[in-house]
C-alpha positions in Angstrom: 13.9 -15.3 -8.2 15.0 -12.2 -6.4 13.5 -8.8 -7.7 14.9 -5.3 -6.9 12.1 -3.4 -7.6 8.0 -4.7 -8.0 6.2 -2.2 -10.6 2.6 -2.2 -10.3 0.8 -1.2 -13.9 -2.6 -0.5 -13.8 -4.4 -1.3 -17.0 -1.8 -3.1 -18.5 -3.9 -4.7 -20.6 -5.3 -1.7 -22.4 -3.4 0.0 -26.0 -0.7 2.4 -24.2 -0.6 -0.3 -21.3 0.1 -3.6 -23.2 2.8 -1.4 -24.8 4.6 -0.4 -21.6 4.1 -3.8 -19.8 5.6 -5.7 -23.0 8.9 -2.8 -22.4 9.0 -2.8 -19.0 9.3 -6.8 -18.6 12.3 -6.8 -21.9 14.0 -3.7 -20.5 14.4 -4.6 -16.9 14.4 -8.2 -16.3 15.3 -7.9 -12.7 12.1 -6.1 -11.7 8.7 -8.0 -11.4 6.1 -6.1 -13.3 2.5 -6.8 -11.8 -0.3 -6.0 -14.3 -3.8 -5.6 -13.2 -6.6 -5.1 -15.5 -10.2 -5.3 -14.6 -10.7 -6.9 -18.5 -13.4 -4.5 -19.7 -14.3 -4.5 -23.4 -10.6 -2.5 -24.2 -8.5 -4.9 -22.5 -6.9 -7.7 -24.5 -4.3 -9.9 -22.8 -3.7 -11.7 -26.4 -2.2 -8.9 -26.8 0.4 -9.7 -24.2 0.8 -13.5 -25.2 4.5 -13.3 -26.3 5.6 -12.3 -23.0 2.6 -14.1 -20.3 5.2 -16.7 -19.3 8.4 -14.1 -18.6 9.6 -15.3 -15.3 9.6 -11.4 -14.1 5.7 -10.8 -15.2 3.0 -11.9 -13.7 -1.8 -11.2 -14.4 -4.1 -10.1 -11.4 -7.5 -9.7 -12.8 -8.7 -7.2 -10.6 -11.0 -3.8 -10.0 -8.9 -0.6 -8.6 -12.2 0.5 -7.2 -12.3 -2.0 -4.8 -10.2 -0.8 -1.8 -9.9 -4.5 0.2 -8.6 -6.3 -3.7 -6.0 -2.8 -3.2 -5.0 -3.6 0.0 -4.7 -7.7 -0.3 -2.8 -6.9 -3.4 -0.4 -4.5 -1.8 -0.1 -7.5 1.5 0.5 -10.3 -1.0 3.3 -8.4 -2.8 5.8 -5.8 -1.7 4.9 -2.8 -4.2 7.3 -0.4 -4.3 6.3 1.7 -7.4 3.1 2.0 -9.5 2.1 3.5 -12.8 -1.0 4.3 -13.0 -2.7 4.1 -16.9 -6.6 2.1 -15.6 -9.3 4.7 -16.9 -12.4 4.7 -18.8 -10.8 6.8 -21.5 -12.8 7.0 -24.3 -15.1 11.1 -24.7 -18.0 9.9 -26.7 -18.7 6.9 -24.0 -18.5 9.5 -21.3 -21.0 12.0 -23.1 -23.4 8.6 -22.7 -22.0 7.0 -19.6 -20.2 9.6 -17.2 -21.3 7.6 -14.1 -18.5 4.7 -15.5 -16.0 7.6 -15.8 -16.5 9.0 -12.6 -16.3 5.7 -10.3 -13.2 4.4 -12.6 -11.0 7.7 -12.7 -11.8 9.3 -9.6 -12.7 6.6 -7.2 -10.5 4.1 -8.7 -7.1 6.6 -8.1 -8.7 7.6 -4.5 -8.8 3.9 -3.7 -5.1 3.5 -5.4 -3.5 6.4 -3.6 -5.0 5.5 -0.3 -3.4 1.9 -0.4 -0.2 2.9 -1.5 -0.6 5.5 1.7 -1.2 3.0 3.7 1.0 0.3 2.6 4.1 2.5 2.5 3.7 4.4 5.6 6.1 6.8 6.5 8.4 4.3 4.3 8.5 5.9 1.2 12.1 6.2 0.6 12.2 4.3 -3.2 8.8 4.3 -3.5 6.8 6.2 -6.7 3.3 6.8 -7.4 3.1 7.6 -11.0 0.2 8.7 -12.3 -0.4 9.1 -16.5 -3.3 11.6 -17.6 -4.2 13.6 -20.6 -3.8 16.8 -22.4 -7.5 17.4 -22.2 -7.9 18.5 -18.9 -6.7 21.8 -20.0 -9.5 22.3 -22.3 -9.5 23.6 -25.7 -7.0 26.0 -27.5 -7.5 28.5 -30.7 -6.1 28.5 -33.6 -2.5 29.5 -32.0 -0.9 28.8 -28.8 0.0 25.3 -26.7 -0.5 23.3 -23.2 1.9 23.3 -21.1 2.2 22.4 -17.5 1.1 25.7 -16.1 -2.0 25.8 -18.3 -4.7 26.2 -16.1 -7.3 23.4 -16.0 -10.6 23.7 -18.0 -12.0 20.3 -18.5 -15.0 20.4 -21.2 -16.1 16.4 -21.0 -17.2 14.3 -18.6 -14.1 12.2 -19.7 -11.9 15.4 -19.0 -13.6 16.6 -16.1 -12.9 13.1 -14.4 -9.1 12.6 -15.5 -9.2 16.3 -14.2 -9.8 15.5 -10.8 -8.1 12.7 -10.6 -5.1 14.8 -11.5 -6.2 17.0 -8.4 -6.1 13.9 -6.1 -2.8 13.1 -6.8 -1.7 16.2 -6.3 -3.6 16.3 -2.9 -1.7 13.3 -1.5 1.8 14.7 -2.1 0.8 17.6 -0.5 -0.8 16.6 2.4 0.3 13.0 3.0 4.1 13.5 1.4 3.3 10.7 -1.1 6.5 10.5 -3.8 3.6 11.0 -6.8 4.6 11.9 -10.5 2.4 13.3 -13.2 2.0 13.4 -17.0 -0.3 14.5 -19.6 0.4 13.4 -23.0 -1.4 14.2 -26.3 -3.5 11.9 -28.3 -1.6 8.5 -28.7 -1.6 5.8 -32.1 -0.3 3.0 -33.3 -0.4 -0.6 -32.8 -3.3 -2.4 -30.4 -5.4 0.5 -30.1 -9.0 -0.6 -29.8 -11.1 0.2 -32.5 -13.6 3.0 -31.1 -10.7 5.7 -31.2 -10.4 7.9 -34.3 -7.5 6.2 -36.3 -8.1 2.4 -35.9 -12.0 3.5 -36.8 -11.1 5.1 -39.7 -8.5 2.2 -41.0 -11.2 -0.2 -40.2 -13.9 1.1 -42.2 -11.9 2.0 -45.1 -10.7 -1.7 -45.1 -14.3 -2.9 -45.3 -15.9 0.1 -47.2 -18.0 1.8 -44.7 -18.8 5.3 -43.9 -16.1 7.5 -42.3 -17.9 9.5 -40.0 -16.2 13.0 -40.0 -17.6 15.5 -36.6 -18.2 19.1 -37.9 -16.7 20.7 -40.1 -13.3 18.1 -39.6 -11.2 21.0 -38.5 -10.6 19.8 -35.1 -7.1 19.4 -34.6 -4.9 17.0 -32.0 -1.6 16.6 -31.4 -0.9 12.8 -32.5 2.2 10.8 -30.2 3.5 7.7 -31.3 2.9 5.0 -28.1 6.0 4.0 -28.0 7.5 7.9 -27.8 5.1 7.5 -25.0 6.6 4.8 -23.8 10.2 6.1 -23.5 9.0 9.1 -22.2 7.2 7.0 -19.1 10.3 5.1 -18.5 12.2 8.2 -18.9 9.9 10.5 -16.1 9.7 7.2 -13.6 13.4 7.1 -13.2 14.4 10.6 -13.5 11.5 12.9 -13.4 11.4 15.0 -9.8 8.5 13.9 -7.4 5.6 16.7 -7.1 6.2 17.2 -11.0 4.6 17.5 -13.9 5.2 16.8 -17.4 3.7 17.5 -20.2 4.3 14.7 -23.3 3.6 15.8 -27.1 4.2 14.3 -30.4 5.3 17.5 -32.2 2.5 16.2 -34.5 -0.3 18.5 -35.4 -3.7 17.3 -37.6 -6.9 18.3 -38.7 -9.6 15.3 -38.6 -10.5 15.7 -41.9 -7.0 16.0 -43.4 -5.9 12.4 -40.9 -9.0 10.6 -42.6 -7.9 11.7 -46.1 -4.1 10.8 -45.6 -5.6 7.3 -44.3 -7.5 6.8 -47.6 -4.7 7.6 -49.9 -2.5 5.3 -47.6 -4.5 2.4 -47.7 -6.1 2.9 -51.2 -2.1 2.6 -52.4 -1.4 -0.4 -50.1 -4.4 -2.2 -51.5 -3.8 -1.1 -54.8 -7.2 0.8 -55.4 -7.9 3.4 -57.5 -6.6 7.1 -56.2 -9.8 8.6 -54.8 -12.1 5.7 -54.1 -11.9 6.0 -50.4 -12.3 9.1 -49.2 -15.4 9.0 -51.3 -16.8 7.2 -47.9 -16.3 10.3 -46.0 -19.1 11.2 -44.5 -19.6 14.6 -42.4 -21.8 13.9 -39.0 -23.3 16.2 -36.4 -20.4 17.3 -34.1 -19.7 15.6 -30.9 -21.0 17.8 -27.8 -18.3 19.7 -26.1 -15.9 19.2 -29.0 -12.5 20.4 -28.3 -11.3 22.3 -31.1 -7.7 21.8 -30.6 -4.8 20.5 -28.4 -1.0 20.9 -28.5 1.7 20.3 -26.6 4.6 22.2 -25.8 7.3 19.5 -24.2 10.1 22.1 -24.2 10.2 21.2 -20.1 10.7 17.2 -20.6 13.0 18.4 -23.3 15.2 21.1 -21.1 15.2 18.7 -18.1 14.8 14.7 -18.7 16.2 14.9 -23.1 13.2 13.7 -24.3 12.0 14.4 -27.8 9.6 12.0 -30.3 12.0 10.1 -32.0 9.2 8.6 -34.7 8.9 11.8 -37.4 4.9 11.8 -38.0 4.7 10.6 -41.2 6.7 7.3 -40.2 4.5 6.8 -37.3 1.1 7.1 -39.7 2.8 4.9 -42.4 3.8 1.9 -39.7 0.3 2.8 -38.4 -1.5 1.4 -41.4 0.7 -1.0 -42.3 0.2 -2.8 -38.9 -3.6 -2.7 -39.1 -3.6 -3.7 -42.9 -2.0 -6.4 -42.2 -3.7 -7.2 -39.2 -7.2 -6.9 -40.2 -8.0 -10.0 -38.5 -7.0 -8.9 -35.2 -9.2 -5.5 -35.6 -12.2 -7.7 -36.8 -11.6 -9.9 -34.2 -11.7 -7.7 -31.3 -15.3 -6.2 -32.3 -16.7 -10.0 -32.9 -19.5 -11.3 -30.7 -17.4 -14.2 -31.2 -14.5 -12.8 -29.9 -16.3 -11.3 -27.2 -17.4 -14.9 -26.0 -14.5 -16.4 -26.2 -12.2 -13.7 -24.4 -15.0 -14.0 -21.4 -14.5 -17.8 -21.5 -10.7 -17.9 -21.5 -10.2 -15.2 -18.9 -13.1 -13.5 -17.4 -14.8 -16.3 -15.8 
């Protein structure tokens, strides 16, 4: 089969990436979407089951760290475009483990820009390097006031500080190297997939089973909240029409405190599983905040708005409500992908 474009998605395998492969391959059948994951504890290709056999898809196990997997990969197949979602993503990981962070977001994009530099040449008529990043790399805001794309940088994690310069990097080869490179930073995505150590499919998970719900602080911290697959259309929206050397900043329009997401959980899955008003926000639990907390984020998307159309078309409460729904009733799969015994048998299927 005959392919006009071949998209390269990096961590396809991950919560926004699973969503964006399973688009890309039902949106645009003629392309060949290539989606390499290294399969670290977050990625879960049974989460890409219903579409592993599309004629237009295709797996690479592989590490974007490793510059000579890069350029085989890049030799074997003629990459014209790549969005760019691998990363160690998660703060409280990198407050314990910023070595992982740095090698992953920093080295791995390094060793991702250089081979599409050196694959496409002076050839890059057609060609995108899109790279997605985070809202946190500008910091922390007050209690008014939002990111937008000329906010200056003022990273506060190790997580941050690596998606940071990573941002930088990209940057770096458009200038210097004329590499057709897009950027976005989007607020804090939900919904379906989402691995079980971020906030929301935490929180559903313990109320489900009755176990503390570990609130940092005081539980005012706020985040802007996008819906994955606003995210999504947004992507798809910036790949084809977004203006190389930009960058765009992607929000939900979708403001909450900690505290007051964990309570609207309870009462949301208290009523689904018809308990008694009350009886699980009784598990809330205040804990010893998080080091470097960020007290709040918030994006202003009036520029992806004024020049691409985009705007969230999932109102917040929808998005919370099919939120919980999907992870009520699929409990098993968020058990499942915390098991030991899911552990083993993922390494035995695919990472051996």
């Amino acid at each position: 089969m005959n392919f006009s474009k071949v998209i390269l998605i990096t961590g396809g395998a991950g919560f926004i990436g699973t969503h964006l492969v399973k688009h890309w391959v039902r949106t645009y059948t003629n392309q060949l979407v290539i989606n390499v994951d290294l399969l670290t504890y977050a990625g879960n290709l049974e989460n890409l089951r219903d579409i592993e056999n599309s004629e237009n898809y295709k797996f690479i196990k592989g590490d974007i760290r490793d510059a000579d997997f890069l350029a085989q990969l890049f030799i074997d197949y003629p990459i014209d475009s790549v969005i760019h979602l691998a990363a160690e993503s998660h703060v409280d990981r990198s407050i314990t483990d910023p070595q992982s962070f740095l090698e992953t977001n920093i080295l791995g994009t390094f060793q991702l820009l250089n081979a599409c530099k050196n694959a496409w040449k002076d050839q890059t008529s057609g060609k995108l390097f899109y790279h997605v990043s985070t809202d946190e790399v500008f910091g922390s805001l007050g209690e008014e006031g939002y990111f937008t794309e000329e906010t200056a940088y003022d990273p506060r994690s190790p997580y941050s500080a690596s998606k940071a310069a990573s941002d930088h990097l990209v940057r770096a080869y458009f200038h210097t190297y004329h590499l057709p490179v897009v950027i976005s930073n989007c607020s804090n995505n939900y919904g379906p997939y989402q691995f079980p150590e971020k906030l929301i499919p935490l929180m559903i998970r313990n109320i489900i089973g009755m176990k503390n719900l570990p609130v940092y602080g005081d539980g005012k911290n706020t985040r802007d909240w996008l819906w994955v697959g606003d995210h999504v259309s947004a992507i798809d929206l910036i790949f084809h029409r977004g203006e190389k050397g930009e960058t765009y900043a992607i929000g939900g329009h979708n403001e909450w405190q900690n505290l007051a997401l964990v309570q609207f959980l309870c009462q949301s899955i208290d009523k689904k599983l018809g308990k008694e008003e009350g009886t699980s926000e009784k598990l809330i639990t205040f804990v010893t905040d998080r080091k470097g907390h960020d007290r709040r984020y918030a994006i202003d998307a009036t520029k992806l708005k004024d020049k691409l159309g985009w705007e969230p078309q999932i109102s917040p409460e929808e998005g919370m409500v099919k939120t919980v729904d999907w992870y009520v009733e699929n409990a098993e799969w968020l058990d499942s992908v915390t098991s030991g015994n899911y552990q083993e048998y993922y390494k035995k299927q695919y990472q051996d």
